[in-house]
N, C-alpha and C positions, 0 to 999 in steps of 0.2 A: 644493578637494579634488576628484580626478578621481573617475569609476565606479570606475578598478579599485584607489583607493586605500581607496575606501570597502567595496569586497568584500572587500579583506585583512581591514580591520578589523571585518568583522561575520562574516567564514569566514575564520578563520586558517588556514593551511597547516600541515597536521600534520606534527611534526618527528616522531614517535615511533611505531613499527609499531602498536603499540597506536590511539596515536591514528588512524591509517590505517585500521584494522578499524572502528574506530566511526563514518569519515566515510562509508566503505562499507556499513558495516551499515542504516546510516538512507539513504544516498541509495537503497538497493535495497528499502529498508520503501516512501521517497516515492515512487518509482517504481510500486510494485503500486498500492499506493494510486490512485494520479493514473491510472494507466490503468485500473485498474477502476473508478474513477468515470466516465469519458471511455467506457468499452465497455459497461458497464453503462446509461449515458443512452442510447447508440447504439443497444444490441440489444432496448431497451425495457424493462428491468428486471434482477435476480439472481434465481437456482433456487434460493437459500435461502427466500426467502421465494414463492418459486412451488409450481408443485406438476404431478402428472401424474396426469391422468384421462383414462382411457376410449382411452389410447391416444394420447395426445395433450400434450403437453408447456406449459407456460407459464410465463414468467416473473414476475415483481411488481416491479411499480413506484408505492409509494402507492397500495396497494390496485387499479391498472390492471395487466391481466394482458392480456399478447400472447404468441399463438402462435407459436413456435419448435420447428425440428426436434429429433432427440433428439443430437446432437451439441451442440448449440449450447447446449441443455441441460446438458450433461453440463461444457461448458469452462466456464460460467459457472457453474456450483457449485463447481469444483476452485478456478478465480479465485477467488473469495470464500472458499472456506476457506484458502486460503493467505494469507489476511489475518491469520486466525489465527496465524499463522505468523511474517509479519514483522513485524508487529507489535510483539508483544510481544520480541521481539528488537531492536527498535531501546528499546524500552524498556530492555528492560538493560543492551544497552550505551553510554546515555544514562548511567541512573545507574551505572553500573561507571566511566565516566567522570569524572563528579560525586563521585565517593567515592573517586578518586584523586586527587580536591582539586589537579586543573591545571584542571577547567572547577566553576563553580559554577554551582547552579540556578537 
C-alpha cells in the first residue's frame, strides 16, 4: 500500500459541500492552533496568561514571564482568544458531522 493510498483512506476526500465546510473548518481551527503554539514558544509565552505593570508588558510561559513590546502584547492576546474561537467550532462541526451518521466517533 502506497503513502497516498494510505492518506485516502485515513482523509477521505469530501464528496459533499457540507462535508467540505467541515474539512475546512478543522484545518483552519489546526492551523491557529499549530501556529500559536509555534509563536507563542518563539515570543516566549501568551498575554493571557501574562500581565502589564508599570508600563511595561510581559508575557507567560510556565510561570517565566519576558518582556515584550505593547504590540507584541496586544497580537498575542487576540491570537489566543481566537482560540476560543476555532475551537469550539471545529468542535461542532466535528459532531454536526458525526450526527449526520456519514462519519462516526
Amino acid at each position: 500500500m502506497t503513502v497516498s493510498d494510505q492518506l485516502r483512506r485515513w482523509f477521505p476526500f469530501p464528496k459533499t459541500r457540507g462535508d467540505r465546510v467541515v474539512y475546512v473548518i478543522v484545518a483552519i481551527a489546526a492551523a491557529n492552533f499549530l501556529s500559536f503554539a509555534a509563536i507563542s514558544s518563539f515570543i516566549g509565552g501568551d498575554a493571557l496568561n501574562g500581565k502589564y505593570e508599570a508600563g511595561h508588558y510581559f508575557l507567560n510561559n510556565h510561570g517565566r514571564l519576558t518582556e515584550v513590546s505593547e504590540s507584541v502584547f496586544n497580537y498575542s492576546k487576540w491570537h489566543a482568544r481566537s482560540l476560543f474561537l476555532t475551537h469550539p467550532l471545529a468542535i461542532l462541526a466535528g459532531l454536526v458531522a458525526a450526527a449526520s451518521k456519514k462519519w462516526s466517533l
